[in-house]
MMTF fields as JSON, N, C-alpha, C and O atoms, coordinates in Angstrom:
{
  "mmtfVersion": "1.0.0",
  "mmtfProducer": "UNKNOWN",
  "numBonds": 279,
  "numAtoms": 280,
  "numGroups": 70,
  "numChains": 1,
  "numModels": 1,
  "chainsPerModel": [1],
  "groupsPerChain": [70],
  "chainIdList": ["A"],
  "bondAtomList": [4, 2, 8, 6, 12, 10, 16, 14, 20, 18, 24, 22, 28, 26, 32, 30, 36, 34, 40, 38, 44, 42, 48, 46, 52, 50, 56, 54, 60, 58, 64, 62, 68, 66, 72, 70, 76, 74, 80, 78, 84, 82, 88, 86, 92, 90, 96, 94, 100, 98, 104, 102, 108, 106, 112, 110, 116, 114, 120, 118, 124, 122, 128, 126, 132, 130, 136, 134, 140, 138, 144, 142, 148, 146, 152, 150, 156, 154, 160, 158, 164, 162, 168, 166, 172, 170, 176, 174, 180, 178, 184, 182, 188, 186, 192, 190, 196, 194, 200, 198, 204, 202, 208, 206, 212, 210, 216, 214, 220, 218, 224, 222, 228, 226, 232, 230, 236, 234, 240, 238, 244, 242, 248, 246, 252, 250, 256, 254, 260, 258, 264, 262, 268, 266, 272, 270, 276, 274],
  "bondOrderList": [1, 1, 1, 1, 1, 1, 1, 1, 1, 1, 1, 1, 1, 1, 1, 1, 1, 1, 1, 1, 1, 1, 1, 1, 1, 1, 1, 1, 1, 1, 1, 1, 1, 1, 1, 1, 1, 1, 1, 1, 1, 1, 1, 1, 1, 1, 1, 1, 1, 1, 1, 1, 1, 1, 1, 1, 1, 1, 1, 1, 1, 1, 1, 1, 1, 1, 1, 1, 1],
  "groupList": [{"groupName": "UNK", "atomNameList": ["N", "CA", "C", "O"], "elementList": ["N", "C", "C", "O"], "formalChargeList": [0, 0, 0, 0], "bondAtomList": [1, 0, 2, 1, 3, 2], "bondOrderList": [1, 1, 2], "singleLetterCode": "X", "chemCompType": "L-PEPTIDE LINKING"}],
  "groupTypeList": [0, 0, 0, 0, 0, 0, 0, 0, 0, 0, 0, 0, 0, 0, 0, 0, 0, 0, 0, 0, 0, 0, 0, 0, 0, 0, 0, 0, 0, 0, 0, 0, 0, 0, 0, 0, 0, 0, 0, 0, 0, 0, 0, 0, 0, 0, 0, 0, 0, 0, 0, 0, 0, 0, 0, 0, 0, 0, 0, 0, 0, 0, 0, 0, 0, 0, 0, 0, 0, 0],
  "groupIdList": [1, 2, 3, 4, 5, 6, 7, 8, 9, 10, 11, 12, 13, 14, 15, 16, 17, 18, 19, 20, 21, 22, 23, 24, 25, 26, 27, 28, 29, 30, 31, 32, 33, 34, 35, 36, 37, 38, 39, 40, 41, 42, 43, 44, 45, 46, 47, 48, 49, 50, 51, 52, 53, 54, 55, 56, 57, 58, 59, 60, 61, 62, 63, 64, 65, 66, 67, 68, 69, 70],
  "secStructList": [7, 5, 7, 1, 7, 2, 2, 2, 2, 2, 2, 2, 2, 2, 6, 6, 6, 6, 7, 7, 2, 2, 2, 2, 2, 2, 2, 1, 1, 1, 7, 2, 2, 2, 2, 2, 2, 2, 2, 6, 6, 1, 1, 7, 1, 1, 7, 2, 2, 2, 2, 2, 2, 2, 2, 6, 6, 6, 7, 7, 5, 7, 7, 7, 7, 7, 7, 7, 7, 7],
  "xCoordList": [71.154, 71.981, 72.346, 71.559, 73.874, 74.018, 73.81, 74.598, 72.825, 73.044, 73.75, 73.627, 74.718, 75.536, 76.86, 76.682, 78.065, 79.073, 80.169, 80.986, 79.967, 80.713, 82.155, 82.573, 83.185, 84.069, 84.277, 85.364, 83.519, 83.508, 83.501, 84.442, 82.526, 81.536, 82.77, 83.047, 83.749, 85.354, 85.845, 86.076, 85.916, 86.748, 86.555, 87.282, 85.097, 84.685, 84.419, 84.626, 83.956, 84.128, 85.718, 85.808, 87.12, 88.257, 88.279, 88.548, 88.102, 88.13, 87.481, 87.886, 86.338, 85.423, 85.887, 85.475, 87.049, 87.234, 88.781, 89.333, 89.297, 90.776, 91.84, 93.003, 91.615, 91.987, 92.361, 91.581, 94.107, 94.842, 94.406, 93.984, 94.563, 94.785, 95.358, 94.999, 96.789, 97.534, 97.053, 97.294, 96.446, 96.036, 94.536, 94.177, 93.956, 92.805, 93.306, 93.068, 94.27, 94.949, 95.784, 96.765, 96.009, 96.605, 95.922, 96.087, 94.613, 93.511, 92.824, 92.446, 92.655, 91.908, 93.232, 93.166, 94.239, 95.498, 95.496, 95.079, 95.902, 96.473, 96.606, 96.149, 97.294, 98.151, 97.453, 96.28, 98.24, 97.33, 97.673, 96.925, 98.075, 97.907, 96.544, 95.972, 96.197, 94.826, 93.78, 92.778, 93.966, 93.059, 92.668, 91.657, 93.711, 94.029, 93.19, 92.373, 93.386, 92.998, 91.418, 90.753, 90.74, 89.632, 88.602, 87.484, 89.479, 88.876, 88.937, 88.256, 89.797, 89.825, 89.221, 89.335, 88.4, 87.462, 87.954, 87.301, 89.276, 90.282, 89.396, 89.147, 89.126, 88.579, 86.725, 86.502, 86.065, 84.83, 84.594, 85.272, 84.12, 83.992, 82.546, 82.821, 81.416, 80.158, 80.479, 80.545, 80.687, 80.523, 79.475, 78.309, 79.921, 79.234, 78.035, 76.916, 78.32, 77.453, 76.049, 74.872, 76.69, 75.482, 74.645, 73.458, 75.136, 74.405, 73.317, 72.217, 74.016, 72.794, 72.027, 71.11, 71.813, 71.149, 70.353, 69.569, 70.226, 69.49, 68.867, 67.823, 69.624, 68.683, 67.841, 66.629, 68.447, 66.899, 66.117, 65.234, 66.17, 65.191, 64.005, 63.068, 64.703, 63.481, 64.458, 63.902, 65.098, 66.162, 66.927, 67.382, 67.321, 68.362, 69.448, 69.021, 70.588, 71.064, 71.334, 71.989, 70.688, 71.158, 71.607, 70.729, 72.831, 73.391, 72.837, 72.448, 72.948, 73.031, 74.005, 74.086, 74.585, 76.021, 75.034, 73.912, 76.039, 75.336, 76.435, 77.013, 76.885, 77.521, 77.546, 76.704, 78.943, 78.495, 78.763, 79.227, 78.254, 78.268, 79.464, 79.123, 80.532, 81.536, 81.701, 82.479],
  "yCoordList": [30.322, 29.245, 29.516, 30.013, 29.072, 29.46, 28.195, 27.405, 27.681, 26.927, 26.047, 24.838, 27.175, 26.652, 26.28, 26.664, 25.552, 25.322, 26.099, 25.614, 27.556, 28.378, 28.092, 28.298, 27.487, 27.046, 26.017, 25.994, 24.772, 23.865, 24.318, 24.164, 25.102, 25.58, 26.074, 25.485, 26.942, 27.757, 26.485, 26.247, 25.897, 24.436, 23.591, 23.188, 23.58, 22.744, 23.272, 22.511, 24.467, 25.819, 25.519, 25.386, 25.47, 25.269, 24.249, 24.407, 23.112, 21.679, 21.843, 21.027, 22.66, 22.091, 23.061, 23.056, 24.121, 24.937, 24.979, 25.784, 23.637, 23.492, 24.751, 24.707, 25.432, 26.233, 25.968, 25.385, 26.231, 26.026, 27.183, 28.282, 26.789, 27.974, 29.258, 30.408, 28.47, 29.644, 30.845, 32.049, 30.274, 31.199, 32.079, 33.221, 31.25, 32.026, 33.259, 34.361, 32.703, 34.238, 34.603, 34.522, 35.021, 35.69, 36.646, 37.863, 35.584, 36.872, 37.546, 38.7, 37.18, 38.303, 38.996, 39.736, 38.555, 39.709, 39.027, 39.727, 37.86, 37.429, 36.303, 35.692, 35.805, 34.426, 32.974, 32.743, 32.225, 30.775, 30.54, 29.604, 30.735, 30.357, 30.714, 30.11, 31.915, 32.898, 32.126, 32.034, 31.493, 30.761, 29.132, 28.776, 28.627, 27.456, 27.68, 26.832, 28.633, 28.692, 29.055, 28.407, 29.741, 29.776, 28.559, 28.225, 28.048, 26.709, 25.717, 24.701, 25.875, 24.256, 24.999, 24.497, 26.408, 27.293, 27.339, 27.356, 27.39, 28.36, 29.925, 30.431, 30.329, 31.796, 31.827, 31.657, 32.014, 32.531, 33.055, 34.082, 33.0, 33.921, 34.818, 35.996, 34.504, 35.026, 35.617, 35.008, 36.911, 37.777, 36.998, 36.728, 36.735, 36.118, 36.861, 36.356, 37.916, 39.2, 39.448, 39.561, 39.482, 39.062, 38.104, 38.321, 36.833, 35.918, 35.64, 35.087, 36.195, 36.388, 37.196, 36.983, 38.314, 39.297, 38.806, 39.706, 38.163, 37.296, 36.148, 35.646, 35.633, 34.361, 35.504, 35.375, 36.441, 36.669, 37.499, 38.137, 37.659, 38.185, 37.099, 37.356, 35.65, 34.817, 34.111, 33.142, 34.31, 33.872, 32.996, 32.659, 32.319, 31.407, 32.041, 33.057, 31.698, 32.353, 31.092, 30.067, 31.461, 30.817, 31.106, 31.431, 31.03, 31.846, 30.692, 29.565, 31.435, 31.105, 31.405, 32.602, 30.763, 31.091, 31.02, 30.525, 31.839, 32.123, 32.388, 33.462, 31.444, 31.93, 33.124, 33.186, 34.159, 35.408, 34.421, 33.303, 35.401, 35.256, 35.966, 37.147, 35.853, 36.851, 36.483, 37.113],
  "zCoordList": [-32.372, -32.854, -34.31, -35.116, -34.647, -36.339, -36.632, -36.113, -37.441, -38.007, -39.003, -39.203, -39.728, -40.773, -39.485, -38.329, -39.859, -39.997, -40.839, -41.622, -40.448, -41.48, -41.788, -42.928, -40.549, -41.102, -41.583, -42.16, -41.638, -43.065, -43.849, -44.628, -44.132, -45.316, -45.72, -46.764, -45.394, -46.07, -46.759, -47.945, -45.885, -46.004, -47.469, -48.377, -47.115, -48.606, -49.589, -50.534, -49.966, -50.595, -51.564, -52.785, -50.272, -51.176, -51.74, -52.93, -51.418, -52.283, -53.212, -54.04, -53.805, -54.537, -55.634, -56.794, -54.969, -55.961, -56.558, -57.309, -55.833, -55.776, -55.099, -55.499, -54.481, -53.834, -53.004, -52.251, -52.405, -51.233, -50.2, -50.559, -48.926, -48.071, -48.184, -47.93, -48.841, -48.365, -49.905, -49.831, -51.044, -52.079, -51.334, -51.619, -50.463, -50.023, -49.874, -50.368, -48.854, -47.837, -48.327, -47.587, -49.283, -50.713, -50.948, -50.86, -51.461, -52.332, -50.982, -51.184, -50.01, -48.897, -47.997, -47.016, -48.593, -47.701, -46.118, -45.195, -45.895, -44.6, -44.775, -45.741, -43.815, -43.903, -43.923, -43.629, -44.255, -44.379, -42.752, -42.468, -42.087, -40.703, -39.961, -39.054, -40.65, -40.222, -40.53, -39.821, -41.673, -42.734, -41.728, -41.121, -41.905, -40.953, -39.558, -39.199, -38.945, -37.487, -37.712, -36.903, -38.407, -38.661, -39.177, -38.787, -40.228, -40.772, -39.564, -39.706, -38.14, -37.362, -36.361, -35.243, -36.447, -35.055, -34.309, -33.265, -34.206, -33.126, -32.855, -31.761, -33.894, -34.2, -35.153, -36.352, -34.396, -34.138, -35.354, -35.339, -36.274, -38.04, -37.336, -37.109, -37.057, -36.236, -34.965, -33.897, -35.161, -33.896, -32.537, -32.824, -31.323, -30.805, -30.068, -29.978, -29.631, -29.142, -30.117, -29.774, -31.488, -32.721, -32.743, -32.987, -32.484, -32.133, -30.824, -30.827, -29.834, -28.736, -28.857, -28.063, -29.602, -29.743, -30.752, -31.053, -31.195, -32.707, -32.019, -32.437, -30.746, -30.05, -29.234, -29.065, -28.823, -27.429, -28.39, -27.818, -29.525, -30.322, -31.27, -32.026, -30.699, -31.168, -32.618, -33.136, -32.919, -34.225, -34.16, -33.067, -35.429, -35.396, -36.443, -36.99, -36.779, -37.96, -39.18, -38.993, -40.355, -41.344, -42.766, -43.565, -43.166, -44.308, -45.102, -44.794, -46.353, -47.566, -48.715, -48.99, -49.273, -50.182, -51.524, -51.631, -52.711, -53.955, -54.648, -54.488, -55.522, -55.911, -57.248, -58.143, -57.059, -58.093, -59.599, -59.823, -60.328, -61.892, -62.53, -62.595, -62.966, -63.436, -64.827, -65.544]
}
């Protein structure tokens, strides 16, 4: 099981940083539609094959964000 909500976590990530979509997918080189469809889990960010292989190994998955220092 992942425990995080990774596409919130994008989601609220931009609000907190005033950041539009479509500048996300600017700075990572693809479209705010890409951006969009990921943030409403149209599209899977966690390989799902990864994830079962992490449950029948006894695991759950849980990220942790940090942010860098620049």
């Amino acid at each position: 099981m992942v425990r995080n909500n990774i596409e919130v976590d994008v989601k609220v990530k931009c609000i907190e940083q005033g950041k539009t979509q479509a500048k996300l997918a600017e700075e990572i080189d693809t479209t705010k539609t890409y951006v969009n469809r990921v943030i409403k889990k149209n599209e899977s960010v966690v390989n799902n094959t990864f994830v079962k292989m992490m449950e029948a190994l006894g695991y759950d998955i849980e990220l942790h964000y940090v942010k860098r220092e620049e």
